[in-house]
C-alpha positions in Angstrom: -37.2 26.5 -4.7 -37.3 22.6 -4.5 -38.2 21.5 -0.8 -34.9 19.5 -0.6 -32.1 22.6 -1.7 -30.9 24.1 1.0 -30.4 27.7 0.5 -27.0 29.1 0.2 -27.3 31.4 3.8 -29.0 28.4 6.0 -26.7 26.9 8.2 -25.5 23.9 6.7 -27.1 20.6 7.1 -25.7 18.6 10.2 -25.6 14.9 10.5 -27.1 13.6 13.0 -24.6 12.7 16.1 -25.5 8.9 16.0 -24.8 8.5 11.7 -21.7 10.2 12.5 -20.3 8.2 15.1 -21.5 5.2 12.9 -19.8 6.5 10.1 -16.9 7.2 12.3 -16.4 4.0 13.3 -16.8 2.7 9.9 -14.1 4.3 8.6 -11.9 3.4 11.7 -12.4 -0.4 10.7 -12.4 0.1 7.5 -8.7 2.0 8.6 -7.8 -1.3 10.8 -8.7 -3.6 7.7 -6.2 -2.0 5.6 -3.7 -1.9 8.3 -4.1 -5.9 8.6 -3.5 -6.0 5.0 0.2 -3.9 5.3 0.9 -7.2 7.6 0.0 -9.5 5.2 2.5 -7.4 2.3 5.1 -7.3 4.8 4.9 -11.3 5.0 4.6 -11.4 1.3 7.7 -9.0 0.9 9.3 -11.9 3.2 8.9 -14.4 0.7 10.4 -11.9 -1.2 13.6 -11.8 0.0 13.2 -15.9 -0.5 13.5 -15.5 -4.4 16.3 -12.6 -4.0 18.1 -15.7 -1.5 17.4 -18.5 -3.6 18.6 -17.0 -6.8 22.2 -15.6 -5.1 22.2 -18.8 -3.6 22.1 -20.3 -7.3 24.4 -17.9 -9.0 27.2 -18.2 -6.3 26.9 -22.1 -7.3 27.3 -21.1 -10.7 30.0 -18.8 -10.4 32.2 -21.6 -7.7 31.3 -24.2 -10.8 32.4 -21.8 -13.3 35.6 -20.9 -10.8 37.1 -24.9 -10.7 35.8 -25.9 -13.8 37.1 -23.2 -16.3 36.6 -25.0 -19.5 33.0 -26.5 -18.8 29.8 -25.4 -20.0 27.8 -23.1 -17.6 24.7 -25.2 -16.2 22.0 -23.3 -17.9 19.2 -25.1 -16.0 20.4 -23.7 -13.0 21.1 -20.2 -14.7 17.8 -20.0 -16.0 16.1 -21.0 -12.5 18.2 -18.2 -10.7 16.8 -16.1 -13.6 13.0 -17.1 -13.0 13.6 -16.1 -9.1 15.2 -12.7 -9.4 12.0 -11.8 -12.3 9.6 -13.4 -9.3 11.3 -11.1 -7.0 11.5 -7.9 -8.7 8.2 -8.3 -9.6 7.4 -8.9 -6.1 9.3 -5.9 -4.8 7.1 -3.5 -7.4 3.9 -4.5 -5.7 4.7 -4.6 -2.9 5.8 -0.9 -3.2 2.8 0.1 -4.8 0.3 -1.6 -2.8 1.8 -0.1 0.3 1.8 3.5 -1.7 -1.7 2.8 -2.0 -2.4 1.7 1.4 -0.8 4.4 3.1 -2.2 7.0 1.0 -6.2 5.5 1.3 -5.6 5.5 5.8 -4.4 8.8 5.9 -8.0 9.6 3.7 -9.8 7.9 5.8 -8.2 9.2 9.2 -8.9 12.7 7.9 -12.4 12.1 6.8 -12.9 10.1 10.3 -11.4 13.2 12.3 -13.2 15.9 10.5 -16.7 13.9 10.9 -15.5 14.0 14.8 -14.5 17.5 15.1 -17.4 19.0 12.8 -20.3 16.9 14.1 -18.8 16.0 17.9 -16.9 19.4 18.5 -13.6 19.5 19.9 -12.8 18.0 23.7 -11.8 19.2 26.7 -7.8 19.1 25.6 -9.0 21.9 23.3 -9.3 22.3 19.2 -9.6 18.9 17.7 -7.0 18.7 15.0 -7.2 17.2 11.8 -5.1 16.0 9.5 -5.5 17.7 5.3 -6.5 14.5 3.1 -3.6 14.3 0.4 -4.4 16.3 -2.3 -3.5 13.6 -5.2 -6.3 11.2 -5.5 -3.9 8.8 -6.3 -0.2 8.0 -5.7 0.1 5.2 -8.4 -1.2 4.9 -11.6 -0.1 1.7 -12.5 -3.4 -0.8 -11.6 -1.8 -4.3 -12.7 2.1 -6.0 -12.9 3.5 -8.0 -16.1 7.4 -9.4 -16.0 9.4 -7.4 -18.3 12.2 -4.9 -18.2 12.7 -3.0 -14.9 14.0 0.2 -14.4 16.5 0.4 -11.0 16.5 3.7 -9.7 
């Protein structure tokens, strides 16, 4: 046997206390950092709702142009810039839902990993059993890894 197996009816190997609180607190940042990053979605889903505003705010002009000038022609320019905004902001609104998929789904990862490391290598406390949340079982909750404009399906 290799000096480096461990054999199958040893005790398993233990991380030492201090790597584990390191790695512990690793993961807890790490866990923070994406938390900061939801904010900075949220904000972006804010300007968001700026193209979804700006675009209704267009097409109402439209449609009141339309309303007193029955025979005219339909300002395309502004039809078209109404257009741009709603493709901005649906595209928009698809990131945003996958990133925070994403997000969501790589914390409660790490919270598990973080709590097992705590209740494997510190033991549980004096408020009893430590509990730990399962890791989700899908490695990944979107497949999609990049966004184009295009058609959108509403659902």
């Amino acid at each position: 046997m290799l000096t480096d197996e461990i054999p199958l009816e040893s005790p398993r190997a233990e991380i030492p206390l201090l790597t584990a609180a390191d790695l512990q607190d690793n993961l807890m940042v790490a866990n923070n950092d994406l938390e900061r990053l939801h904010r900075l979605l949220h904000d972006a889903t804010e300007t968001l709702m700026g193209h979804f505003y700006g675009a209704s705010a267009l097409l109402n002009q439209l449609l009141r142009a339309a309303a007193h000038e029955p025979g005219s022609a339909v300002d395309t320019a502004a039809l078209h810039e109404a257009m741009q905004h709603l493709g901005g902001a649906v595209t928009a609104l698809q990131f945003d839902d996958m990133a925070t998929q994403l997000i969501t789904h790589t914390q409660r990862r790490m919270r598990s990993c973080a709590d097992r490391i705590a209740r494997d290598v510190m033991g549980d406390d004096e408020d009893g059993e430590a509990v730990v949340e399962d890791a989700p079982l899908r490695p990944n909750p979107v497949t999609q890894d990049e966004m184009d404009a295009g058609s959108i399906d509403l659902f």
